[in-house]
C-alpha positions in Angstrom: -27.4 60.1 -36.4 -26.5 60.9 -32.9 -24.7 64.9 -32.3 -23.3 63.8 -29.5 -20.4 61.5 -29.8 -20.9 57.7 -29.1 -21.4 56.7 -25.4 -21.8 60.5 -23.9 -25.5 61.0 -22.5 -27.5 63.1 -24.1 -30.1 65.5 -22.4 -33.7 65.2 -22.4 -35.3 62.2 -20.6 -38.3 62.9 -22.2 -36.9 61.4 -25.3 -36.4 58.2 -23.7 -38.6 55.1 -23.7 -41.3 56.5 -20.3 -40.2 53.3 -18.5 -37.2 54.3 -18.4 -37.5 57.9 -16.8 -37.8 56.7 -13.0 -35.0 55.0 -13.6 -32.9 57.7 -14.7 -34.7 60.5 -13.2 -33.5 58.5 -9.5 -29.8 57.9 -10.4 -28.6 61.6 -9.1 -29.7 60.5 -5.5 -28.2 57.2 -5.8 -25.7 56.2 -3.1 -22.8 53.7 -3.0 -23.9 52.2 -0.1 -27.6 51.7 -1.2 -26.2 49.7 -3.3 -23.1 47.1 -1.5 -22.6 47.3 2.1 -18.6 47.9 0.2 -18.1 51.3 -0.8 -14.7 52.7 -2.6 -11.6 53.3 0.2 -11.2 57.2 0.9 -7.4 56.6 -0.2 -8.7 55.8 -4.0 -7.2 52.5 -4.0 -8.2 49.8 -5.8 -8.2 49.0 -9.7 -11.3 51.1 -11.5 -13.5 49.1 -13.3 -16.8 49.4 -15.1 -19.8 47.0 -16.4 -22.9 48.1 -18.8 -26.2 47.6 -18.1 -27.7 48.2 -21.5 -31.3 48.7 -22.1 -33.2 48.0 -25.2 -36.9 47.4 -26.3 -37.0 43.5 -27.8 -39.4 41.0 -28.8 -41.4 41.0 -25.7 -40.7 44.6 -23.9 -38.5 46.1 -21.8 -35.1 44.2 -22.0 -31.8 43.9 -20.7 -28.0 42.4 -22.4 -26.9 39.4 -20.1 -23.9 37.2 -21.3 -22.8 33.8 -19.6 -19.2 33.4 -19.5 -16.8 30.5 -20.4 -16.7 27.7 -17.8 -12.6 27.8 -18.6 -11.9 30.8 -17.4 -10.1 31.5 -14.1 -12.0 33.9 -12.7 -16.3 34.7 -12.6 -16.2 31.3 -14.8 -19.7 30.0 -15.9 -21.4 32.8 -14.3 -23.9 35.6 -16.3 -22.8 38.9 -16.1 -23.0 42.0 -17.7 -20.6 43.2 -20.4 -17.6 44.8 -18.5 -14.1 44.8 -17.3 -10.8 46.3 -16.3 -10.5 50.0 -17.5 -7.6 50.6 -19.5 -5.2 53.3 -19.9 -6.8 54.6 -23.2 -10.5 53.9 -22.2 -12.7 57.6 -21.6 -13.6 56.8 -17.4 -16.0 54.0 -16.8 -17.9 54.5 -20.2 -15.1 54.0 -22.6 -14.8 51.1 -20.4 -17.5 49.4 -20.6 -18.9 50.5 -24.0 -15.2 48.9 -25.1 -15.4 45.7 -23.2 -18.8 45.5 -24.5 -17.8 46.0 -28.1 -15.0 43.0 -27.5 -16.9 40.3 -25.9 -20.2 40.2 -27.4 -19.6 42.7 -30.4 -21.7 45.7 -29.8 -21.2 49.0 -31.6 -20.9 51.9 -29.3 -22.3 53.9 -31.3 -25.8 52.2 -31.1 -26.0 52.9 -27.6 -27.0 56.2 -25.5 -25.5 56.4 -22.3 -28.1 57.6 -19.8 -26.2 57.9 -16.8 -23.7 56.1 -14.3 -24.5 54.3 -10.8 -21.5 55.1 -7.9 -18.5 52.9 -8.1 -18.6 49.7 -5.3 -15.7 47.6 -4.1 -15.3 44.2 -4.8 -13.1 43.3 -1.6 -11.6 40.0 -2.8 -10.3 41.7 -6.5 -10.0 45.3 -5.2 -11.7 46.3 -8.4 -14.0 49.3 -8.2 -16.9 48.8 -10.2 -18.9 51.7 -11.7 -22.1 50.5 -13.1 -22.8 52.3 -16.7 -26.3 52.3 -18.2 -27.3 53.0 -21.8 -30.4 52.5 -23.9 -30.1 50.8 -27.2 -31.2 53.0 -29.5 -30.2 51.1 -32.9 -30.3 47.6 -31.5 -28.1 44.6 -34.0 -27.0 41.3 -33.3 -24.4 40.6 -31.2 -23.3 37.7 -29.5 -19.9 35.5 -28.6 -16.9 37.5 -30.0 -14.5 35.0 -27.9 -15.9 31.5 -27.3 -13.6 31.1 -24.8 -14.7 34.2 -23.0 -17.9 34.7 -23.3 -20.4 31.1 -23.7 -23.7 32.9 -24.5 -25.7 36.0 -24.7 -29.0 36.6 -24.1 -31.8 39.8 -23.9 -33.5 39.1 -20.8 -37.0 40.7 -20.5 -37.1 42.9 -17.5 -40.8 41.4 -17.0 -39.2 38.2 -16.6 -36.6 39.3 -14.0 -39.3 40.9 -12.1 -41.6 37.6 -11.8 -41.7 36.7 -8.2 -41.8 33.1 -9.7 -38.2 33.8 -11.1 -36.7 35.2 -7.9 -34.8 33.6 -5.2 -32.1 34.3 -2.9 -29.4 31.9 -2.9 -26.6 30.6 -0.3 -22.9 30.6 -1.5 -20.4 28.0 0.0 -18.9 31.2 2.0 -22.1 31.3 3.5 -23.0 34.3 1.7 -26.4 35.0 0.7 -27.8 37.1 -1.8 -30.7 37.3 -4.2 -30.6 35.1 -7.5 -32.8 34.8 -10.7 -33.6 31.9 -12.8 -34.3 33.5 -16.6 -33.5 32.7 -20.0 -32.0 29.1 -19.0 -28.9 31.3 -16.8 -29.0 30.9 -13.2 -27.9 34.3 -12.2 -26.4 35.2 -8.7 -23.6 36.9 -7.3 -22.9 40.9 -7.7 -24.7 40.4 -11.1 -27.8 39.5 -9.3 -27.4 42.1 -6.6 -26.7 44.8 -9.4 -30.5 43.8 -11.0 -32.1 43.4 -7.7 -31.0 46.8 -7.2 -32.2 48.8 -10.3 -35.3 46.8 -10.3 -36.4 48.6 -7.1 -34.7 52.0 -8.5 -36.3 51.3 -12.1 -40.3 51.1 -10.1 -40.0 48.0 -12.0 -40.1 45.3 -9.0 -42.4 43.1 -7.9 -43.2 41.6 -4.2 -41.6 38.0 -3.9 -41.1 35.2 -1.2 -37.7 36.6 0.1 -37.8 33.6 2.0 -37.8 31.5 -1.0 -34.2 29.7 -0.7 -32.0 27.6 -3.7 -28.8 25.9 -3.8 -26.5 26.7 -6.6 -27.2 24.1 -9.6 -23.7 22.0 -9.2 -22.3 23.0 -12.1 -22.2 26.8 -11.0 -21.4 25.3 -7.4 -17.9 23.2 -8.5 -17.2 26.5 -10.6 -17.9 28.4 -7.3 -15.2 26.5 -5.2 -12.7 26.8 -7.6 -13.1 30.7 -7.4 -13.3 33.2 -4.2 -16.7 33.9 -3.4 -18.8 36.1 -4.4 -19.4 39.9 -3.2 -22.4 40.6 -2.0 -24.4 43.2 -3.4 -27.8 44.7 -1.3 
């Protein structure tokens, strides 16, 4: 049993998983503008908001929690995603935030996780949402999936390895004619800020691996009817 209340980091990276210590050991020098070219306004406007990258050790390594959401919704339909949203009035800053979103779409207890630190908040222009990036490793992993059909289609523990494979990586062209990178894992096409956010802490993480960055796909046509229903995408790196 945890002393430290659910979703507070605890000290002592040497206690953690040794691939994860780069990781965290890099996040104090880590920049808002290493990460989005969009970085909070000096005013504090915009609506805070927070997603969870959480980090466990599965079947076959290293892993991460992606969920696809609903192709009904009317915004970020049929796209992967991490667990995340809105912060709420009650919420305890981006952690309660995301630990809480996480909790109601894909039914993860917070108290299984240990947050091991935050990323610095980005703007996503077209929302105004400011977007803190949470990470925790699963320390008492369950089940979880769907809590919402409608929400949330599918959720899947991608191996980092996977991610990593230059065989999996692409960048990819939105309809805005924005371009970003994109992964192809766990039958989910990923792209989008979700893409840029993994791109991201696979470099931070020493986890990466050299790929064609020239290597080019179309969005599958499914994700690209869903794409210009919505507003484009952010992009992330």
């Amino acid at each position: 049993m945890n002393e430290n209340p659910p979703g507070h980091p605890e000290p002592g990276v040497e206690t953690l998983p040794s691939w994860l210590h780069a990781l965290v050991g890099a996040l104090p020098e880590v920049r808002s503008d290493q990460i989005s070219r969009f970085v909070p306004p000096p005013d504090g406007s915009g609506r805070p908001s927070a997603v969870l990258m959480l980090f466990g050790e599965g079947e076959r390594g290293p892993d991460v929690l992606l969920l696809e959401r609903a192709a009904t919704l009317r915004s970020h339909a049929g796209q992967p995603a991490f667990p995340g949203g809105a912060t709420d009035p009650g919420d305890d800053g981006p952690v309660g935030t995301a630990l809480r979103e996480a909790n109601e779409e894909v039914g993860l207890d917070p108290g299984s996780v240990r947050v091991i630190g935050e990323l610095p908040p980005v703007l996503i222009p077209v929302s105004g949402f400011i977007v803190t990036g949470v990470l925790g490793w699963w320390e008492r992993p369950h089940p979880v999936g769907p809590v919402d059909p409608g929400e949330v289609a599918t959720v899947a523990r991608v191996p980092i390895a996977d991610l990593a494979d230059p065989d999996n990586r692409f960048r990819v062209s939105h309809p805005s004619g924005v371009i970003g990178p994109g992964f192809g894992v766990s039958d989910m096409f990923v792209w989008g800020f979700t893409a840029g956010l993994i791109s991201f802490v696979l470099d931070l993480g020493g986890w990466a691996r050299p790929w064609n960055r020239s290597r080019m796909r179309d969005l599958p046509a499914d994700a690209l009817a869903l794409a210009r229903q919505t507003r484009p995408p952010d992009a992330v790196r």
